[in-house]
C-alpha positions in Angstrom: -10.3 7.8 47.9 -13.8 9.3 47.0 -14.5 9.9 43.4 -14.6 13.8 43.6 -11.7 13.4 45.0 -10.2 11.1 42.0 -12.2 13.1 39.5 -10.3 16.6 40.9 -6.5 14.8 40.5 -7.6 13.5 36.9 -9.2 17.1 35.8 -6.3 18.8 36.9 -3.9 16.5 35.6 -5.5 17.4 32.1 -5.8 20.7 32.7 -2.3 21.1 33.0 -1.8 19.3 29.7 -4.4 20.7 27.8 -2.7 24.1 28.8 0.4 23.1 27.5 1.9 23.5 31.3 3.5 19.8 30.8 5.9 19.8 33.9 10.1 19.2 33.7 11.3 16.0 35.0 12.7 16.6 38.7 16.1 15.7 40.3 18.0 15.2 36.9 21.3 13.5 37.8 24.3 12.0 35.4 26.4 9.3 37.6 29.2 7.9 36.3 30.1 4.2 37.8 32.8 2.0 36.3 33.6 4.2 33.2 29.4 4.1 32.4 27.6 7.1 32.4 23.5 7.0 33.5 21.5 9.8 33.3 18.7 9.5 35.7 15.5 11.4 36.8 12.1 11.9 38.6 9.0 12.5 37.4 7.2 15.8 37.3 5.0 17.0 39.7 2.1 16.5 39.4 2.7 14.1 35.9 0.1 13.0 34.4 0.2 8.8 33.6 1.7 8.1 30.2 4.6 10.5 30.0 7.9 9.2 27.9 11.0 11.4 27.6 13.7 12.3 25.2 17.2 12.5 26.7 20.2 14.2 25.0 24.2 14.7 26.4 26.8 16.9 25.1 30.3 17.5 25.7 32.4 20.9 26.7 33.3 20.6 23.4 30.4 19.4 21.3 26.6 20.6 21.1 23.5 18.6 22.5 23.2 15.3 20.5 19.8 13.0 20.6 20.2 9.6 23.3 17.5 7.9 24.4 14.4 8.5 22.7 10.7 8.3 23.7 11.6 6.3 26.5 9.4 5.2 29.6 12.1 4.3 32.1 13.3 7.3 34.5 16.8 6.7 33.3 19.0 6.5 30.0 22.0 5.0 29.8 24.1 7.4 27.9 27.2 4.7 27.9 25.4 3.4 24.6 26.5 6.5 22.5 30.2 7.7 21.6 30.9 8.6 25.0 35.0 9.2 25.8 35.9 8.5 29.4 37.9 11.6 29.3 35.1 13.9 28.4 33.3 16.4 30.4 29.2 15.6 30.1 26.3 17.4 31.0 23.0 15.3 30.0 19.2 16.9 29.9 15.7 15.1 29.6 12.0 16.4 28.5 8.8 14.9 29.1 6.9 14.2 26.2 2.8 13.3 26.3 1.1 13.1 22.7 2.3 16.7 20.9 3.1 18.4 24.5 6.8 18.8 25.5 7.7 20.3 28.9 11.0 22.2 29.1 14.5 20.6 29.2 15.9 20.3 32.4 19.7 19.9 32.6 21.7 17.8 34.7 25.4 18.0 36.4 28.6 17.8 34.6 30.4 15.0 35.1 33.8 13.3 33.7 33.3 9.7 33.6 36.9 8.6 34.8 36.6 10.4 38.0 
């Protein structure tokens, strides 16, 4: 790859942070496989190298409550926190990178013992 061509994908990559346009994670999914529940994700496009991300999960009957936490894996496994198999879950993820925070993006609800 020439090094305009580098240069270009590195400017624009900072552009779009500097602007505060910090991209949601893609294809947020919660799974549940033997009674554990992952919540699992792409990067954003275009995502500039160093992101982490905060993850949080909720029930029907509860608010959004903090999981994983300035994490760099794509994934969080949400089977760590008080989780009920019975419950119905719906998990969302942001992309953090220094003081920028992209918007939340929200995954699928899911009952873990189905």
């Amino acid at each position: 790859m020439s090094a305009c061509v580098c240069a270009f994908i590195l400017t624009s990559s900072l552009l779009a942070v500097v602007s505060g346009a910090l991209g949601p994670p893609t294809n947020v999914t919660l799974k549940s496989r033997n009674l554990d529940l992952v919540l699992s994700w792409d990067l954003p496009e275009g995502s500039p190298h160093g992101l982490s991300y905060s993850t949080e999960f909720r029930s029907a009957i509860t608010a959004f409550q903090p999981a994983c936490r300035n994490i760099t894996e794509l994934r969080c496994d949400l089977s760590l926190f008080n989780i009920s198999i019975y419950g119905n879950y719906t998990g969302r993820v942001r992309a953090l990178l220094g003081a920028h925070r992209s918007p939340w993006t929200a995954s699928n609800h899911i009952v873990p013992d189905k």
